[in-house]
Backbone bond lengths (Angstrom), bond angles and torsions (degrees), N, CA, C in turn:
res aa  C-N    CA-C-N  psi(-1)  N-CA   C-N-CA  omega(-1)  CA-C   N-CA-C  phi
1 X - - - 1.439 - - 1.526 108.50 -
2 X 1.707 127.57 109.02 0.664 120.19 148.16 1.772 147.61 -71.12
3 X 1.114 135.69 158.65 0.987 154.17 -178.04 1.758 132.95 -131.21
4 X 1.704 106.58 115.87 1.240 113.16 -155.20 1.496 95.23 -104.27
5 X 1.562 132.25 149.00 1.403 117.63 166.92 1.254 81.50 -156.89
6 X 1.568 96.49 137.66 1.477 140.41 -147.58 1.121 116.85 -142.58
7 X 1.570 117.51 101.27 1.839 137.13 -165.89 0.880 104.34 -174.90
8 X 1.735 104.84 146.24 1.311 130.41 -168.86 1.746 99.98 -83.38
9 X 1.089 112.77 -12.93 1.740 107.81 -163.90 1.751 96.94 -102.43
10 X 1.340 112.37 103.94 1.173 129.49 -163.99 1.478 99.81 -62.29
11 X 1.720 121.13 -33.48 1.208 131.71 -144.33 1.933 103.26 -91.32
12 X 1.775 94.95 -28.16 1.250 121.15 166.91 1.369 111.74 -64.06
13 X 1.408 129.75 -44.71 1.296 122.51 -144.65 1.624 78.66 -82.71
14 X 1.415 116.35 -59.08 1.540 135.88 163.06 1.630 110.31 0.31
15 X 1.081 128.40 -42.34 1.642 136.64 -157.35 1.510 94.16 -108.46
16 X 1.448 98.98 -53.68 1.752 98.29 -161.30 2.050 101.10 -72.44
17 X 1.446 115.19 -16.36 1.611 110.03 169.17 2.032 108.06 -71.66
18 X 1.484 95.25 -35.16 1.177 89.22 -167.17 1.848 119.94 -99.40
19 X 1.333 111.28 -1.22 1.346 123.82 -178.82 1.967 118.54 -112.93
20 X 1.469 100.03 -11.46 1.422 113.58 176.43 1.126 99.72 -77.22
21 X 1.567 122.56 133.37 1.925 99.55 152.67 1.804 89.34 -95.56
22 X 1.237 94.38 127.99 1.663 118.27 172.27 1.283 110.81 -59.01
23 X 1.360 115.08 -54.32 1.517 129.62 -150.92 1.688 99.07 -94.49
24 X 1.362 118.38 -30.47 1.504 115.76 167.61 1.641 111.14 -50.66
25 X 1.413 98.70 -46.46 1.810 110.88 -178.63 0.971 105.49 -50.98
26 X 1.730 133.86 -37.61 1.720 124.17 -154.96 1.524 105.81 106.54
27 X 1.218 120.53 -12.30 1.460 107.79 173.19 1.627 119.02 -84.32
28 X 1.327 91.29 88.99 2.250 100.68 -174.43 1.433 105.39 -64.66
29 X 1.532 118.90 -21.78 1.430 107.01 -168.85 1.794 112.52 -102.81
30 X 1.424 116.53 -147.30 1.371 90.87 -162.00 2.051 103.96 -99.35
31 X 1.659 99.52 165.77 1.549 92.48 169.44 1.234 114.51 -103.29
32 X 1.429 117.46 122.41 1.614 126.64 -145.10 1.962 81.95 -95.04
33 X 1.246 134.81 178.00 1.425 161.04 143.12 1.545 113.60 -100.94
34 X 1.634 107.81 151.20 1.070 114.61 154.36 1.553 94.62 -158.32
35 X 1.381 116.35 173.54 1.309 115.14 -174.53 1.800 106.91 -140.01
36 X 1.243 108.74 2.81 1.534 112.06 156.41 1.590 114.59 -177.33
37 X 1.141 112.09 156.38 1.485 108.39 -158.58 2.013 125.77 -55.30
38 X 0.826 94.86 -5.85 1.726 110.40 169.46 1.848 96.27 -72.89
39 X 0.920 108.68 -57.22 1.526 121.21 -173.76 1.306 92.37 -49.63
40 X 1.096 110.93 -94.47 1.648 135.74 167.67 2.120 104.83 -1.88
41 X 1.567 108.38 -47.95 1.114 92.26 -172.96 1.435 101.95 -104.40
42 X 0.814 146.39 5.43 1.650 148.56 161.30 1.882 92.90 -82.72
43 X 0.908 135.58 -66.78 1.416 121.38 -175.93 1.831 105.41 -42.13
44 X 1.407 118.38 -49.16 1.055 109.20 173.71 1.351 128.39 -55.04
45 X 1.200 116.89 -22.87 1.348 127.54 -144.54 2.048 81.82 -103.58
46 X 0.673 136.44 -1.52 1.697 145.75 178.94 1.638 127.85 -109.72
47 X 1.741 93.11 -37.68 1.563 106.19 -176.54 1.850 99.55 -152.74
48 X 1.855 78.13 147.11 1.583 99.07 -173.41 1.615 101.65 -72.81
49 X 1.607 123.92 135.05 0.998 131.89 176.99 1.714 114.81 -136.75
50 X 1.427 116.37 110.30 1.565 128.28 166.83 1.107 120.60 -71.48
51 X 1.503 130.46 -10.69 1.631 124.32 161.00 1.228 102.12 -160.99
52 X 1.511 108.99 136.83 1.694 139.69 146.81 1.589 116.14 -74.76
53 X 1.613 102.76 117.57 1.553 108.44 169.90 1.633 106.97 -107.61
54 X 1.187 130.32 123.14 2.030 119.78 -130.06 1.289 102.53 -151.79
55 X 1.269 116.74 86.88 1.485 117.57 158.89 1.735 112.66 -30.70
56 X 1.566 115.78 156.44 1.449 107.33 154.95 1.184 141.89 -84.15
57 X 1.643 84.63 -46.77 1.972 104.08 -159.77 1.118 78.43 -99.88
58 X 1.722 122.41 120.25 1.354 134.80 155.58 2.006 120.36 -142.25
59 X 1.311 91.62 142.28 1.991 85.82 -167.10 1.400 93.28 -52.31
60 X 1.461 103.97 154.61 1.281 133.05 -159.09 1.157 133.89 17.89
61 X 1.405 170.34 -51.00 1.576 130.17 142.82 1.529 98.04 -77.43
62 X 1.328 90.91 173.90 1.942 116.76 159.81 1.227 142.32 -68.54
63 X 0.710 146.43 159.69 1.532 135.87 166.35 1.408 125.86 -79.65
64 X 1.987 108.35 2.20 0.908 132.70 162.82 1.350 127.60 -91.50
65 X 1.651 101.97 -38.90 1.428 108.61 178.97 1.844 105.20 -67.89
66 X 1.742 118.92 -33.29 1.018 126.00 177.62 1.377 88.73 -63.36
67 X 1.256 157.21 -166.73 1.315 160.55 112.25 1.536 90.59 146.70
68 X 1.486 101.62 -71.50 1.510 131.20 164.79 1.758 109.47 -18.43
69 X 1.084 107.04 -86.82 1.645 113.50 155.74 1.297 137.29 -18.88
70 X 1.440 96.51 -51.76 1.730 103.25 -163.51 1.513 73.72 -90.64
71 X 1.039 153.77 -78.66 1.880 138.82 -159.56 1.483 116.59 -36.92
72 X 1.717 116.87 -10.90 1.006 125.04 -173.73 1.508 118.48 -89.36
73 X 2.029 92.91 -34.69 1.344 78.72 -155.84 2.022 70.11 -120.84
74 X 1.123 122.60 2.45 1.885 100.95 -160.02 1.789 77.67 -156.95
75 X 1.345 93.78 75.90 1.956 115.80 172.46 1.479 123.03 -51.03
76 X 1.750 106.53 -41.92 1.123 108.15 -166.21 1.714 103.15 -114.89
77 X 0.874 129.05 20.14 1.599 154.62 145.37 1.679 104.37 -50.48
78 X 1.682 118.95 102.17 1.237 125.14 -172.53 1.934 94.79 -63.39
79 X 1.669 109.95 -164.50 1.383 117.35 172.54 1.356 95.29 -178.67
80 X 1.748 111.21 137.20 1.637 118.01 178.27 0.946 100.46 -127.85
81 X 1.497 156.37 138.73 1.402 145.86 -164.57 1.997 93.12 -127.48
82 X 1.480 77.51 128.93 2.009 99.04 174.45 1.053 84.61 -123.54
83 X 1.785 102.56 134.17 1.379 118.68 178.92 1.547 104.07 -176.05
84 X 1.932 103.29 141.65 1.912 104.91 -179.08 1.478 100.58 -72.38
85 X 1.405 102.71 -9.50 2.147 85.02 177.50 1.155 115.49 -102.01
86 X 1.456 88.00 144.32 1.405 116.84 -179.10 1.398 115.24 -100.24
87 X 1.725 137.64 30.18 0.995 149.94 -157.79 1.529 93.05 -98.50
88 X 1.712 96.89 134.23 1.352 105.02 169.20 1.823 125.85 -63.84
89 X 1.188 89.93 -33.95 1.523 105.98 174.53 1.740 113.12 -48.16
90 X 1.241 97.48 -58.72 1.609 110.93 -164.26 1.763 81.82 -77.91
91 X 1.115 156.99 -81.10 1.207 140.60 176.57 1.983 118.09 -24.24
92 X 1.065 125.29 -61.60 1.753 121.80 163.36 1.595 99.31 -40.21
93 X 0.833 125.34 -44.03 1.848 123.69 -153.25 1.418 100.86 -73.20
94 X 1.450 127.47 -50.84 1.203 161.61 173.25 1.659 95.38 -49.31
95 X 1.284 97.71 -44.65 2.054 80.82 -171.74 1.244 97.35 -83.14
96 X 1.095 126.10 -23.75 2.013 130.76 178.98 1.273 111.92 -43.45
97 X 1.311 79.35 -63.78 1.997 110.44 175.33 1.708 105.92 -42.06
98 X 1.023 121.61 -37.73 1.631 126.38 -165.06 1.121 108.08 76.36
99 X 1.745 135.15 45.83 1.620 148.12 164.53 1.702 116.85 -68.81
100 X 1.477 98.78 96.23 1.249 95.00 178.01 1.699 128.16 -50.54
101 X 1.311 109.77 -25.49 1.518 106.25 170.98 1.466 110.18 -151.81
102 X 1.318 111.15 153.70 1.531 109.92 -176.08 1.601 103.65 -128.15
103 X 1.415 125.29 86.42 1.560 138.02 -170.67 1.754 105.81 -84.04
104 X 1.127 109.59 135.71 1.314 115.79 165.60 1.030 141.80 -74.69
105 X 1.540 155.63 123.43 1.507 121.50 -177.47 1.289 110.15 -101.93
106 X 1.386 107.90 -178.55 1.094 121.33 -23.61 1.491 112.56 -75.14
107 X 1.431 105.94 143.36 1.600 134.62 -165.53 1.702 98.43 -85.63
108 X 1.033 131.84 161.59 1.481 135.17 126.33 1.311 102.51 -73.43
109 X 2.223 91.66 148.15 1.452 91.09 -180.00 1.382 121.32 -58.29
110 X 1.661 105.09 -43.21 1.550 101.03 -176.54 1.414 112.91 -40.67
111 X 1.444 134.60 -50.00 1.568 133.42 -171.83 1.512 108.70 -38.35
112 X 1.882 112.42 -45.48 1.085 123.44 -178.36 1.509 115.10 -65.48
113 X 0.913 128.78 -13.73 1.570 143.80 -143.35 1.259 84.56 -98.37
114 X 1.768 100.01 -73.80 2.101 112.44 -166.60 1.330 75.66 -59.41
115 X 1.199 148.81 -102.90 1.756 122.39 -132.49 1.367 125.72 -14.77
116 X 1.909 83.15 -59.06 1.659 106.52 -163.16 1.601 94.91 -45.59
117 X 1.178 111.25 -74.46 1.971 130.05 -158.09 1.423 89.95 -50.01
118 X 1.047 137.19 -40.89 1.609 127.85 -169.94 1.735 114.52 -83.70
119 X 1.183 104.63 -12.30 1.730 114.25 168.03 1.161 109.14 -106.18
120 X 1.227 121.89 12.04 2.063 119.02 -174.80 1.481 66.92 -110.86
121 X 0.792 118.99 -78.51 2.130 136.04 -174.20 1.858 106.07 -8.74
122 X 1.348 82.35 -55.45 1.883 95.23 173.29 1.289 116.25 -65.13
123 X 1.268 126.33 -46.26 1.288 127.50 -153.28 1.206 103.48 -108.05
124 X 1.360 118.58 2.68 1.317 111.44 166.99 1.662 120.82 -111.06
125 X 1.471 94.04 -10.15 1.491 92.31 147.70 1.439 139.03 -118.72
126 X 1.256 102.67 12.97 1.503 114.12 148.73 1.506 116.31 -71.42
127 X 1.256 101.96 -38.98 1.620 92.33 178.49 2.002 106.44 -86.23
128 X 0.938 129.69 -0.78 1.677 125.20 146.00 1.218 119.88 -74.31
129 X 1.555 112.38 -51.35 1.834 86.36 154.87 1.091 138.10 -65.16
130 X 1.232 139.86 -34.11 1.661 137.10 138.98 1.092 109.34 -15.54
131 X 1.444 121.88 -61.57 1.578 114.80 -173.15 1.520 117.92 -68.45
132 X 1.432 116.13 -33.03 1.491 121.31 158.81 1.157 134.67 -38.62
133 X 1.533 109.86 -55.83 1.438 133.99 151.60 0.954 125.75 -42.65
134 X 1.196 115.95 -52.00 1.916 105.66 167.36 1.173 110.65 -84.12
135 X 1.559 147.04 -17.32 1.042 123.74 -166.79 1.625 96.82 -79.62
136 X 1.172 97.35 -24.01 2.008 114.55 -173.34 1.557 110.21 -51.14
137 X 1.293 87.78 -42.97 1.629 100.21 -165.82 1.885 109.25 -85.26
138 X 1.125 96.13 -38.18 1.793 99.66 -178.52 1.881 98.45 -68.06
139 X 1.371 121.54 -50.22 1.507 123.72 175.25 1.621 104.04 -60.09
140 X 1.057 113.89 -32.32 2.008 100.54 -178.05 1.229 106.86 -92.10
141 X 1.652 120.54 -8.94 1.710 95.44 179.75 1.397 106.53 -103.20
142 X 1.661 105.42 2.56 1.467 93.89 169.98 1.671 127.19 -107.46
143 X 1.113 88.35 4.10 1.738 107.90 151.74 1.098 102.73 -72.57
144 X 1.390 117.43 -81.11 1.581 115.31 -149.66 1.671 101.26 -48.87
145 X 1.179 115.33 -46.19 2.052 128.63 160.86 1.569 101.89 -14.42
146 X 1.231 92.11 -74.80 1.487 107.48 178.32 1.580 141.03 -30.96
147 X 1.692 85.96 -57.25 1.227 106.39 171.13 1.149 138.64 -82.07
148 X 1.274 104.70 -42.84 1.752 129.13 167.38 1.449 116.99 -83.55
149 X 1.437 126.40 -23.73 1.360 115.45 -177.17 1.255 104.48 68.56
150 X 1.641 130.18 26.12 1.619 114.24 -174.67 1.173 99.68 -154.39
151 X 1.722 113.54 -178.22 1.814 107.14 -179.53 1.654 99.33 -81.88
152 X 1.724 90.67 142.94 1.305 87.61 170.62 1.772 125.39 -86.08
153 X 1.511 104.24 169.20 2.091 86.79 -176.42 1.415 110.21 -98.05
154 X 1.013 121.87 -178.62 1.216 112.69 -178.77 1.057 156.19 -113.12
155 X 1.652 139.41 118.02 1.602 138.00 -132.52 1.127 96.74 -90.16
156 X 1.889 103.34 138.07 1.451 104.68 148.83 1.355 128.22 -48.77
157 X 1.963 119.72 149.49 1.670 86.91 171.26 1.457 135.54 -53.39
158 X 1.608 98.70 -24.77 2.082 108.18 -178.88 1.669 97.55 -46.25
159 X 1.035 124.00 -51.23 1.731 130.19 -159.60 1.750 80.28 -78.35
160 X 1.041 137.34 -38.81 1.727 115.24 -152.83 1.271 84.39 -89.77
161 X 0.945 150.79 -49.05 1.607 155.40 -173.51 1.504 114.55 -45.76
162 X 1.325 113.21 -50.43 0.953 140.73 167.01 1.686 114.98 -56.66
163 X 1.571 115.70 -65.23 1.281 120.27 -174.49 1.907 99.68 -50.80
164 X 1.398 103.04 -57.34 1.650 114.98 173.21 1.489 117.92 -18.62
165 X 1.260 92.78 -64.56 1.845 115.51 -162.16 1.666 109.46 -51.41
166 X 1.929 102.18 -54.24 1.086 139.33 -178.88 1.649 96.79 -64.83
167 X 1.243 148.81 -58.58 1.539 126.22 162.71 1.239 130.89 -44.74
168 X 1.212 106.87 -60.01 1.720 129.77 157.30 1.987 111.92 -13.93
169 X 1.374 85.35 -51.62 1.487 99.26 -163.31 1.960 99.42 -74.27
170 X 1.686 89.76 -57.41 1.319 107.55 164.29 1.468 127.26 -16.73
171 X 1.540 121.71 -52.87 1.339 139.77 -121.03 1.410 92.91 -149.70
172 X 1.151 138.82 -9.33 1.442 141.93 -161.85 1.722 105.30 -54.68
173 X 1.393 109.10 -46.50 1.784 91.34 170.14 1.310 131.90 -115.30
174 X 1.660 79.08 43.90 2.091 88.71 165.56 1.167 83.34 -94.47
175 X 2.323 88.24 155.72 0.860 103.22 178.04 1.787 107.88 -97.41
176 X 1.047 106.76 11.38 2.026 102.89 176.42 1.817 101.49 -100.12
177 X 1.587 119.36 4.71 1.411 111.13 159.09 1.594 110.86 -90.46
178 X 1.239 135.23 131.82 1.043 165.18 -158.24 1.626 137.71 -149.20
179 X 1.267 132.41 147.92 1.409 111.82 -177.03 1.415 113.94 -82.51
């Protein structure tokens, strides 16, 4: 899981590379830089990234107008916004955005830390249910295949989650169930 953090204050980014422990948070992969949102989207545009840590007020776009973008084009790409404002505005915009946290600076690192670990926390089990979900769905349509000889229709995840759980439970001391 990479991790992008994105600020104009070089001296900032400077502290938060060298005072975060990254890897305590859950971020195993690398912590990329950018220093304004052009940056920000060419780094994206090269390497896969699961969370933005995102200044706002930066020369020429925002850290909003960036935000904006990446939901457009990189959906499931988390976002935590560090920023000296305390504007209600830029906080509403941020919940629009779907910003898991909106930290103030200057932060203690730890503040930065609990964000971080609680958005690796999310996204790493959103992406196990994803994987649930499909494994749910590839095992029920090849039953129903099976059974019916026909296409199968198609389950909400509640029913695939469900069908899952219910094999799982089923099957618990075979040895061809596995993680």
């Amino acid at each position: 899981m990479n991790l992008l953090l994105v600020d104009d204050e070089r001296i900032a980014v400077r502290g938060m590379m060298q005072g975060v422990d990254w890897k305590g948070c859950g971020v195993d992969g690398e912590v990329l830089t950018a220093y304004n949102a052009a940056q920000a989207l060419s780094v994206l545009e090269e390497t896969p990234v699961s969370l933005i840590l995102c200044d706002i007020e930066m020369p020429g776009e925002s850290g909003i107008d960036l935000i904006r973008q990446v939901r457009a084009r990189w959906p499931k790409t988390a976002c935590i916004f560090l920023t000296c404002h305390a504007d209600f505005t830029y906080a509403q915009e941020a919940l629009r955005l779907g910003c898991l946290d909106y930290i103030l600076k200057p932060a203690p690192y730890e503040s930065i830390e609990a964000a971080v670990k609680k958005a690796v926390s999310g996204l790493k089990q959103a992406e196990e249910q994803e994987t649930l979900l499909r494994y749910g769905s590839d095992w029920l349509s090849r039953q129903q295949e099976s059974a019916a000889g026909s296409q199968p229709r198609r389950r909400t995840p509640e029913e695939l989650a469900a069908a899952v759980r219910g094999y799982v439970m089923e099957n618990l001391s075979s040895p061809e169930l596995t993680v």
